[in-house]
Every structure is written in structure tokens, then in C-alpha cells.
KOLDOLO-259874 format. One record per residue (C-alpha): residue number from 1; residue in one letter; x, y, z. Coordinates in steps of 0.5 Angstrom, whole numbers, plus 500, padded with zeros to 3 digits. Layout:
N
NUM / a / X / Y / Z
...
END
This chain:
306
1 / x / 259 / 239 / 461
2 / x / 258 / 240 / 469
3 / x / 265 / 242 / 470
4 / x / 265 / 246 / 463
5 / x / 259 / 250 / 467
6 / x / 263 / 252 / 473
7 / x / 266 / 259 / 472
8 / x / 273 / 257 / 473
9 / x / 275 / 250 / 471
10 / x / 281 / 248 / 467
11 / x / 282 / 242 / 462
12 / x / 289 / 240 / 463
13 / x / 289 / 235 / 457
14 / x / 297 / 232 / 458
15 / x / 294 / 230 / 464
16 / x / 287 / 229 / 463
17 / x / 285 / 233 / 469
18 / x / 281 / 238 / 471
19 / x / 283 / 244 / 476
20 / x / 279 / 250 / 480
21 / x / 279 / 255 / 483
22 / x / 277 / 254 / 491
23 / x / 273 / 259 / 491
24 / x / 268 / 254 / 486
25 / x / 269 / 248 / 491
26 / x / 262 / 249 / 494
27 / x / 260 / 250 / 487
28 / x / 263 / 245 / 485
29 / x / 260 / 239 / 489
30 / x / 253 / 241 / 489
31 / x / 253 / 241 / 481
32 / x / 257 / 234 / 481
33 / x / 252 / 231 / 485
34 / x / 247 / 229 / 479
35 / x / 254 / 224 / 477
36 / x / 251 / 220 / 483
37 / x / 251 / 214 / 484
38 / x / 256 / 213 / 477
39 / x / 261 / 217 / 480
40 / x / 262 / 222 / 486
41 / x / 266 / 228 / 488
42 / x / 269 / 228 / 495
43 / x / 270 / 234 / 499
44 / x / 275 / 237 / 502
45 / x / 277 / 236 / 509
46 / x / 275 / 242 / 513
47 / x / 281 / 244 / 515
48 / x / 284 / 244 / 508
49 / x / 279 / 249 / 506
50 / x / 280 / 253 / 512
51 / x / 288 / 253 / 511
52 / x / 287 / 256 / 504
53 / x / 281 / 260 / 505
54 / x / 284 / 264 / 511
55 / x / 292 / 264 / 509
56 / x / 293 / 272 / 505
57 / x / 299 / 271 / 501
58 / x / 305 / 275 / 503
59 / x / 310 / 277 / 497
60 / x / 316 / 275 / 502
61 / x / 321 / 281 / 499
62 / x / 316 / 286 / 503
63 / x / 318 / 283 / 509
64 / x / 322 / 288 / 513
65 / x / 328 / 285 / 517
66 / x / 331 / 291 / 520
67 / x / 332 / 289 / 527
68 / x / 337 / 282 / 524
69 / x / 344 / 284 / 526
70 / x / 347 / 289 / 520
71 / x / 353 / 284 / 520
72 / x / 350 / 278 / 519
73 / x / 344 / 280 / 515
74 / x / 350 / 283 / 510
75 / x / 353 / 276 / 510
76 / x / 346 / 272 / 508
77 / x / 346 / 269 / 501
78 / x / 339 / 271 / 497
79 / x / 336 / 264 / 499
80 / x / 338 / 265 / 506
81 / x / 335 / 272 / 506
82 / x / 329 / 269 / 503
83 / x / 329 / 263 / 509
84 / x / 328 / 270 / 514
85 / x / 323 / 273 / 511
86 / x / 319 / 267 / 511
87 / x / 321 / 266 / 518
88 / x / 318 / 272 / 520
89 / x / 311 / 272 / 516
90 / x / 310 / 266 / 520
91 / x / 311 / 270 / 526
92 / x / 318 / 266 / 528
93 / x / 314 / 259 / 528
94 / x / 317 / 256 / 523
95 / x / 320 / 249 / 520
96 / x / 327 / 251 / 516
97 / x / 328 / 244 / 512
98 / x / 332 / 246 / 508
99 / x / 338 / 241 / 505
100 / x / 344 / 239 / 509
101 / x / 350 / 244 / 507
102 / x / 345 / 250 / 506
103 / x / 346 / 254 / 512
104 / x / 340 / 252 / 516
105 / x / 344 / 254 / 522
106 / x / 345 / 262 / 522
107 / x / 338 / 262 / 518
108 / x / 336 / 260 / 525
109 / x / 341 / 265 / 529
110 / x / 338 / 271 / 524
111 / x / 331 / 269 / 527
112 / x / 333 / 270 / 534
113 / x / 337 / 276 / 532
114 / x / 330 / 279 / 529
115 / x / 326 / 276 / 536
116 / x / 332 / 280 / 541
117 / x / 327 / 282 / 544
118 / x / 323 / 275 / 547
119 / x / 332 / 272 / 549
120 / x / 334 / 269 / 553
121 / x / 333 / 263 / 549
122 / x / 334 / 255 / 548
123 / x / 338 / 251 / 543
124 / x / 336 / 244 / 543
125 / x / 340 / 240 / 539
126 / x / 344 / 233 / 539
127 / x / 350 / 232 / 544
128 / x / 356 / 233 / 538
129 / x / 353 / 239 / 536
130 / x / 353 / 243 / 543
131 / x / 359 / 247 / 542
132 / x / 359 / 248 / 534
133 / x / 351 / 252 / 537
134 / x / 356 / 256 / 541
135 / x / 361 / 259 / 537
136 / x / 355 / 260 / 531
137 / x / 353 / 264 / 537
138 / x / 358 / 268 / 539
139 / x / 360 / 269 / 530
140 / x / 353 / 271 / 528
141 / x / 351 / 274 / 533
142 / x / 356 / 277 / 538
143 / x / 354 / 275 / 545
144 / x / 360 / 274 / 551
145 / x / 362 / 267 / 552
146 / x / 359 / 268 / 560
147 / x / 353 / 270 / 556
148 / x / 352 / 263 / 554
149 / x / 351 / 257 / 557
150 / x / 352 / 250 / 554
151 / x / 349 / 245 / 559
152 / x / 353 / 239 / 560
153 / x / 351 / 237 / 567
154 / x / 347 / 238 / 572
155 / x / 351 / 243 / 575
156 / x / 351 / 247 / 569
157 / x / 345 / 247 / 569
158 / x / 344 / 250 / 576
159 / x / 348 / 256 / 574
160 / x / 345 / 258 / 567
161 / x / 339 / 262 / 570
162 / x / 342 / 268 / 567
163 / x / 344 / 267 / 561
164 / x / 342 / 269 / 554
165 / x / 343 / 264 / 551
166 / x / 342 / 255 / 553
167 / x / 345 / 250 / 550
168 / x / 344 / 242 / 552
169 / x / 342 / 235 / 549
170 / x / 335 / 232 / 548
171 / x / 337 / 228 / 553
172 / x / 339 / 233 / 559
173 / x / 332 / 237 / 555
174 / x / 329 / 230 / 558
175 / x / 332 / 231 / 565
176 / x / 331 / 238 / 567
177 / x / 324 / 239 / 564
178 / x / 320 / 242 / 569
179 / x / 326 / 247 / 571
180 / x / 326 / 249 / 563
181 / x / 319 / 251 / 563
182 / x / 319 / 255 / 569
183 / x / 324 / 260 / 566
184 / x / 319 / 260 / 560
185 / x / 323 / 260 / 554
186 / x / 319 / 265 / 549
187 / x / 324 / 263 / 544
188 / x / 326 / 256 / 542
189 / x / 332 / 252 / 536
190 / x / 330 / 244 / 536
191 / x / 336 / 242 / 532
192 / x / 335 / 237 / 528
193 / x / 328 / 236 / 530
194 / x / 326 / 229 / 527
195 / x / 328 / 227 / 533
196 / x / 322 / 229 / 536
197 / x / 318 / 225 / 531
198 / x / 317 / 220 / 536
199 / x / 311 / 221 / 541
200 / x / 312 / 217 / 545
201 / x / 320 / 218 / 547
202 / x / 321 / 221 / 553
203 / x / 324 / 227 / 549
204 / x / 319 / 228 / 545
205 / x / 315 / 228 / 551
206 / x / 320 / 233 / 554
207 / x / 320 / 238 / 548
208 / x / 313 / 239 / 547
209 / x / 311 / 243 / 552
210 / x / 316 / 247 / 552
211 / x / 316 / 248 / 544
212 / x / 308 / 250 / 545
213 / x / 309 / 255 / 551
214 / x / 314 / 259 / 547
215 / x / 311 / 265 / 543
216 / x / 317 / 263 / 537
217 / x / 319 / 256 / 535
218 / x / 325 / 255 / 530
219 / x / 325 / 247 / 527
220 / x / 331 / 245 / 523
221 / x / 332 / 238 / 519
222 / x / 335 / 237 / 512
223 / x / 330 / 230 / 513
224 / x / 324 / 232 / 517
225 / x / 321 / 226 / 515
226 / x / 326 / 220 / 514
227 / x / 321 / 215 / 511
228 / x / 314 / 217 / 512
229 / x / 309 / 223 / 513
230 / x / 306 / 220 / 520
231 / x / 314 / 223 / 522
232 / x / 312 / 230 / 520
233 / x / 307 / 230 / 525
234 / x / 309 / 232 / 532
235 / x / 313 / 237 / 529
236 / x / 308 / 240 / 525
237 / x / 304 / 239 / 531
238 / x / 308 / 243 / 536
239 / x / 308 / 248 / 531
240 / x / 301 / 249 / 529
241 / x / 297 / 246 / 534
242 / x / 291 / 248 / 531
243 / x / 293 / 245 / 524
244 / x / 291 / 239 / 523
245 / x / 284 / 236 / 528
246 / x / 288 / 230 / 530
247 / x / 293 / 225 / 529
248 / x / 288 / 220 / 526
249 / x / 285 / 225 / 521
250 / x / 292 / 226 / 519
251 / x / 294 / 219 / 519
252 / x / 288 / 217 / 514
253 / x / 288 / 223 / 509
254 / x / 296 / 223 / 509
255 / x / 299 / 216 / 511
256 / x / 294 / 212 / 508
257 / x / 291 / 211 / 514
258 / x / 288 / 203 / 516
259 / x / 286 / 199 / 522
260 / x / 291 / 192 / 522
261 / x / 290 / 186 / 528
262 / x / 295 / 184 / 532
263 / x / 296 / 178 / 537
264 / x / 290 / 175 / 532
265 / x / 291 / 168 / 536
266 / x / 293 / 170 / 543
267 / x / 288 / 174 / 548
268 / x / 292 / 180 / 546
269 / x / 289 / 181 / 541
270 / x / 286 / 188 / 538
271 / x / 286 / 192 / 533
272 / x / 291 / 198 / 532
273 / x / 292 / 204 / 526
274 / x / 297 / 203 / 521
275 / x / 300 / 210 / 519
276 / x / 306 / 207 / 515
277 / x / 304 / 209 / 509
278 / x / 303 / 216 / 504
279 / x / 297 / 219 / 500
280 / x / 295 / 226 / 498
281 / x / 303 / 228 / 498
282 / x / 301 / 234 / 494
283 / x / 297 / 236 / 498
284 / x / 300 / 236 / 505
285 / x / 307 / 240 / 501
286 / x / 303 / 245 / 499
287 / x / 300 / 245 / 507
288 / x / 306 / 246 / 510
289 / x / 309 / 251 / 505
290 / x / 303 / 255 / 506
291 / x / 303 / 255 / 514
292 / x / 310 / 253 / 516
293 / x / 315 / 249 / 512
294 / x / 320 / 252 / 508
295 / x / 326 / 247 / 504
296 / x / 330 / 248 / 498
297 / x / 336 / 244 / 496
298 / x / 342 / 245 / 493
299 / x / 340 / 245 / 486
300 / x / 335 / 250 / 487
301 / x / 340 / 255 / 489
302 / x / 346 / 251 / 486
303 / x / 347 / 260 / 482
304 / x / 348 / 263 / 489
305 / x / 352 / 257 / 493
306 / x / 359 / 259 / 492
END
């Protein structure tokens, strides 16, 4: 009788669920509070509300991408197009987790073409697909070979100042942090981002900083998290700061977050987090496509893959 009261509810009788809208949620929890203490409604975390409280819908078909390469637009299958759009409404920081095989690569190159204005710019990506970047490069979008610069030692790097386009390893990313920084890169590519889902690597470390001073920031991973949702974490985090209050809070709402004892018989004994777990996955999915992830498989858009 209490949900039946409230403006928006819905039975859902094949689930036995009852759903609202958002905008009944204070509504909600001040009705449900007479179930007390035989049953109890939580609220939201703060930072849920706020995500979907403030987020104004975008129908991505609106989104202009007049200042994309005509060549490469014109090449784009519909997804693709759709992948750029999405990009650009979140204003170029974005996580394009989109499975292997689906063109994660050019949909990032069209980005930058959108974002010409903010070159020159970063790739970073494993080491054996440094050259495969470069002639993406050069096919998509038309930059001269001297233009690029593909670092692949120490002495390269001392000559790519002016180039438009860099090209290196996490590993060099890792030497030559500080130097990458002071170019202050406005627009930067982490291929195959998942590698940076350790925070305590020395990569990760190394490109953080450089992925949070850009104005745009371009993830690609067709497995963003390999196994739990704690890996999501950093990347999501580089790309939205402010998004989630703080690896704990994430860690307890999405990894099923406890506390275990090490060391119990030792004089290291202590107790430390445990975020190898997953809980609310619905909800953490709809707060990535909400705000930065976009991910299609193939059978998604088997009709449109050649």
C-alpha cells in the first residue's frame, strides 16, 4: 500500500519488483520508513543521485561531427559514427570498450580529427602495436610521416618535440614522464587501457597525471575489466575524477567490498580491503554508459559489419 501510494511506482510481476522513478526517491524513503524495524529501504549513495540527477539526455544523432575528416567520416560504419557522437557529448573523455574486431582504433583517430584543434597529441599503447598506430595515422587521418614520431628510444624521444603526432610504449611512458608532462599533451589515446588498472604499477603511475591534465582523454579496451570491477577503477578515475568520492566507497558499493586479516599469527598482522568481489552491477553499467563508457559487441551490429 505504501509504494502503491507513491506517484510513479510499478509492479513488475514477472520479477516481483517494484520500480520508481528518481524523482520519487526522497518520497519514497520518507513513506517506507513506517516499515521499520521489520524491513528497511536504503538510500542511494550520494554520488548515484547526482550522476542521474544532473546528466541531461543527449539523443546522440543530433551531435554534429562537421569538423571529423570527410574521408574518414564517409568510411565510418553506423555504430562507428554512433561511437563518435557519443564521444564528443562527453566532450572528448571518453572509454571506448567496444569488442575486439569493431574498429576501436579509428573510432579514436576520429575523435582526434574532431579535436585538431588541441594536436599535437599522445598515443600510448603496447609496444607491438606502435607502428600499427603509425600507418592508422597516416590512412585515416593524412599526416606526413615527419609529422609522426614513434618513440622507440631515448633518442627519439629527444627529437619528437615537434611532432603532431607521439607514439610510445607504456614502458618509455614510464621513463619519460616528466618530460611528457611539460609538452602538456591536451589530447591523449591509452590503447588497451586495462593496463593501467593496476595503481600501484609504475605505469599507471606514470599515466595518470598526464591523462587528468589533458582537456580530452581517449580509453580503448575490448576487456576494460578482465576479471572484477576494482579494475574499472583507475580508468574510470583518470576520466572522471570527481565521479566516484574514493576508491573505498567504490570498492564497498561494487566489489563487494570487506576487510580480511593477514599475517593473523605473525607481528605483521593487519587488517587490509578486500575488492575482489562484484555487487550492484547493474547499477555501476548504467553509471559508466551514463557518463563515459560506450561497448558494443559484435553481435550487437552483426547487420552492419561486412
Amino acid at each position: 500500500d505504501i509504494f502503491k501510494a507513491v506517484p510513479s511506482s510499478q509492479y513488475h510481476p514477472t520479477e516481483q519488483v517494484w520500480s520508481f522513478d528518481l524523482s520519487d526517491h526522497d518520497l519514497l524513503l520518507q513513506r517506507a520508513s513506517s516499515l521499520a524495524p521489520e524491513g528497511a529501504i536504503t538510500a542511494l549513495p550520494s554520488w548515484v543521485f547526482a550522476t542521474f540527477r544532473h546528466q541531461s539526455p543527449v539523443e546522440l544523432s543530433s551531435v554534429d561531427l562537421g569538423p571529423v575528416r570527410p574521408a574518414l567520416l564517409a568510411q565510418l560504419m553506423p555504430f562507428q559514427r554512433e561511437g563518435l557522437q557519443y564521444g564528443v557529448s562527453k566532450g572528448g573523455r571518453v572509454l571506448i570498450a567496444d569488442e575486439m574486431g569493431l574498429g576501436k582504433t579509428v573510432q579514436a583517430l576520429g575523435l582526434a580529427s574532431y579535436y585538431s584543434s588541441s594536436w599535437p597529441f599522445l598515443i600510448v599503447a603496447p609496444s607491438s602495436m606502435r607502428f600499427a598506430w603509425e600507418a592508422a595515422v597516416r590512412r585515416w587521418l593524412e599526416v606526413e610521416a615527419q609529422d609522426i614520431s614513434v618513440i622507440t628510444s631515448a633518442k627519439d624521444f629527444r627529437w619528437s618535440g615537434s611532432s603532431q603526432v607521439v607514439i610510445l610504449s607504456y614502458d618509455l611512458l614510464s621513463k619519460h614522464k616528466d618530460e611528457l608532462l611539460k609538452r602538456n599533451y591536451q589530447l591523449v589515446i591509452l590503447d588497451e587501457s586495462h593496463m593501467i588498472k593496476d595503481s600501484k604499477s609504475a605505469r599507471t603511475k606514470a599515466a595518470v597525471p598526464l591523462a587528468r591534465s589533458a582537456r580530452h582523454l581517449i580509453l580503448l579496451s575490448g576487456t576494460p575489466a578482465l576479471s572484477r570491477p576494482i579494475e574499472l577503477y583507475t580508468q574510470v578515475s583518470v576520466l572522471l575524477p570527481q565521479l566516484f568520492p574514493s576508491k573505498s566507497q567504490y570498492g564497498k558499493r561494487y566489489c563487494d567490498g570487506k576487510t580480511k586479516e593477514i599475517g593473523r599469527f605473525t607481528k605483521w598482522r593487519r587488517i587490509i580491503a578486500d575488492y575482489t568481489g562484484s555487487s550492484n552491477m547493474l547499477e555501476l553499467s548504467l553509471i559508466l554508459q551514463e557518463t563515459c563508457m560506450i561497448r558494443r559487441l559484435k553481435q550487437d551490429v552483426l547487420t552492419q559489419l561486412p
